[in-house]
N, C-alpha and C positions, 0 to 999 in steps of 0.2 A: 327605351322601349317601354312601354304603358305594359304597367303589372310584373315588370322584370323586379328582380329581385336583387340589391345592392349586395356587391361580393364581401365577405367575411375577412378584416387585413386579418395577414397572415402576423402577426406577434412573435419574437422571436427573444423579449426578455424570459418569462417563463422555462422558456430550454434551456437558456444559459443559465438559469438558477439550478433549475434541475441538474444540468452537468457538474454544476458546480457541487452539489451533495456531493455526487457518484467518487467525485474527483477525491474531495478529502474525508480526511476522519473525524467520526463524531466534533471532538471538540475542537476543531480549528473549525469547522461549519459555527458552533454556538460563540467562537471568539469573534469573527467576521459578524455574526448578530449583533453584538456588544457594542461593533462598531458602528453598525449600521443605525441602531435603533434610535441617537440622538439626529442624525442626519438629515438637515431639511432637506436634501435635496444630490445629485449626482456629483455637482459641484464642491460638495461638503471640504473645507482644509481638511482637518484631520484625517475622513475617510485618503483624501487622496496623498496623503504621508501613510496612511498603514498601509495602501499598494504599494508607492514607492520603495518600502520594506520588506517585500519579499523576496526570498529567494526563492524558490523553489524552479525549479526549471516551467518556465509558459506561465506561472502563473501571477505574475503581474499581468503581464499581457494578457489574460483572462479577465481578471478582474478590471482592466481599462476597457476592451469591449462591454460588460454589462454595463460599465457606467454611461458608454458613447449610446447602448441601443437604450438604457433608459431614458438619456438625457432626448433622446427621440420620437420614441412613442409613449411615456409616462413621466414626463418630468414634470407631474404636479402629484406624483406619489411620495410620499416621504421613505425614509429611511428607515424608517417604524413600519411601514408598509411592506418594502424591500423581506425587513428583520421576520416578519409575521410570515410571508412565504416560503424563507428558506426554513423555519422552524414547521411548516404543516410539512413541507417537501423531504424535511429532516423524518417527521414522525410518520411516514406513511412505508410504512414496510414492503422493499420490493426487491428483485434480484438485480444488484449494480453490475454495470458493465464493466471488463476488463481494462485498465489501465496501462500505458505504454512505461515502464521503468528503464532508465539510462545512466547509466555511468560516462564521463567524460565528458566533452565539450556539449556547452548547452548553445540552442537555437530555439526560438519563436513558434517554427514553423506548427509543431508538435506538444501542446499541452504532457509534457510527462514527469513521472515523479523522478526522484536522485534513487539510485540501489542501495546508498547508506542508509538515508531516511526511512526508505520503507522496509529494508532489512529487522531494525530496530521497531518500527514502527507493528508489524504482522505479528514478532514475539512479547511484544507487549498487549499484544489483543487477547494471548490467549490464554484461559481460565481454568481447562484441566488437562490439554495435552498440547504439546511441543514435538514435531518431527522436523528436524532437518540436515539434509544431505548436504553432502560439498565432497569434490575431488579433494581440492586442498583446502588451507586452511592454516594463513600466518598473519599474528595482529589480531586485528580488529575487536579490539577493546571494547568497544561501544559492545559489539555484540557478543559480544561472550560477559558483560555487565549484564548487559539485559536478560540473559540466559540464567544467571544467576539470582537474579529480581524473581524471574520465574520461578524456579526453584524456589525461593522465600516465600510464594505466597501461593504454594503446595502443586505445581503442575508438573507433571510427568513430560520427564526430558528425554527424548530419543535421538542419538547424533550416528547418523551414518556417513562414514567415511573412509578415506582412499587408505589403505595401509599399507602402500609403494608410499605416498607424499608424504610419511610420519603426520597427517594431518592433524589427531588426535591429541600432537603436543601442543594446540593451541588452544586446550580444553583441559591442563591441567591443574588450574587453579579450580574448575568448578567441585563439588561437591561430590559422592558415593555415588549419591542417588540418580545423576547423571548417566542415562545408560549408552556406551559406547557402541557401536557395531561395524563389523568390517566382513567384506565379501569373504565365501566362506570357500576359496580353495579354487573355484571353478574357472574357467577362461574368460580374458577381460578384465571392467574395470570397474569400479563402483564411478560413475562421471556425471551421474544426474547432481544438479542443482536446485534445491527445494528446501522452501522452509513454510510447512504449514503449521496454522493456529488450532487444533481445536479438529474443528470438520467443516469451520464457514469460512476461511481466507486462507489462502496461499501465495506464495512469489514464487518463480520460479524465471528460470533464465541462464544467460550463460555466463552470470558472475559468479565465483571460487567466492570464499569467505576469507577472503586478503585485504589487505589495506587498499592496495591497488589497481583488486579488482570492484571493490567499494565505491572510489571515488575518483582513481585516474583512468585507467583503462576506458576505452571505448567498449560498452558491453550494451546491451537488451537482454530486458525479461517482459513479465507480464505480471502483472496482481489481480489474481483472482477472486473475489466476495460476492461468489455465489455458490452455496451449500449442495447446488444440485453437482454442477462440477468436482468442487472439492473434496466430497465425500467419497466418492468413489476414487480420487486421486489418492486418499488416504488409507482409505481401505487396502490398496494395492500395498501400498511400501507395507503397510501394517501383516501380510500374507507372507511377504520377502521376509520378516521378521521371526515369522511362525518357526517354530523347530523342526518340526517334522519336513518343510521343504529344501532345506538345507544349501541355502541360499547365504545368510548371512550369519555370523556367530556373534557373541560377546567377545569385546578385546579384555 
């Protein structure tokens, strides 16, 4: 039709970059630049040996779609191209969407992270305060290392937990400064599952801080990295805390 106007393709590389920030942490986003930047092209060996190498639950199969929608509507872009927008899409500050966390048998179907990884991964985000709840609590090495990293490089440790599961014995190598907490008398149970960083990322869900529930058990959570959410998530436990509501005590 004379003076129509040709339709605008719809592009759908762009998004899967974008998702791709949301998805990981800072420096696995700036490691996957590293790789990209020599890259003539979607076809790259190397790049497609570092997908091959992932583990992470879906995210090989993420990384093979960008390469199939690039190899389709921009495969005369480089790799240095690629590297250059996931670094503007890295530095543009914005509130990331919730992520799907899973323990147990991995599928395709579902981009989501492991509960180990990101257990360890939230306590290492954070730079002056540490909260995290659990029923139980046996093992998990990694994360009770990482708790103690923390602690070394000066963040306020708050651990609430069940004191029916003796939970607390799997926090006695940590340090003083370590603050314990356990419901304080009243009906029920302490049963939330929470480990926030700070006031801008939290995990939560229905994995215990066990080995089992780490990495075999069939569990869900969610990782949250947006401050407007989590502040107020913090805030809460942080009131549970308070003395005067008499809620929780020091063990």
């Amino acid at each position: 039709m004379p003076g129509a106007r040709s339709a605008t393709p719809q592009h759908r590389l762009p998004g899967l970059l974008a998702a791709l920030c949301d998805r990981l942490p800072e420096d696995r986003v700036v490691a996957l630049e590293h790789v990209l930047e020599p890259a003539a092209g979607p076809d790259d060996v190397p790049l497609s040996r570092f997908i091959a190498t992932q583990s992470a639950a879906g995210l090989a199969h993420q990384l093979m779609e960008i390469t199939r929608v690039w190899r389709a509507e921009a495969p005369g872009v480089s790799g240095a191209g690629l590297a250059l927008a996931l670094a503007t899409t890295r530095a543009n500050t914005r509130p990331r969407p919730a992520q799907v966390v899973i323990s147990g048998p991995l599928s395709a179907s579902v981009p989501a992270r492991l509960t180990s990884g990101v257990a360890v991964e939230v306590i290492r985000s954070a730079t002056t305060s540490l909260l995290i709840a659990s029923f139980a609590a046996h093992g998990a090495q990694d994360v009770v290392a990482e708790i103690q990293r923390a602690v070394e490089r000066g963040v306020q440790v708050d651990l609430l937990l069940e004191e029916s599961t003796q939970a607390s014995a799997a926090f006695t190598a940590l340090p003083e400064e370590v603050r314990v907490w356990h419901r304080d008398g009243a009906a029920g149970v302490l049963h939330a599952k929470l480990i926030a960083a700070d006031r801008h990322t939290a995990f939560l869900g229905s994995a215990n801080l066990t080995d089992r529930a780490l990495s075999e058990n069939i569990e869900l959570g969610v990782l949250l990295r947006d401050p407007r959410l989590v502040k107020p998530l913090v805030e809460h436990f942080h009131w549970l805390l308070a003395p005067g509501n008499d809620v929780m005590r020091r063990a």
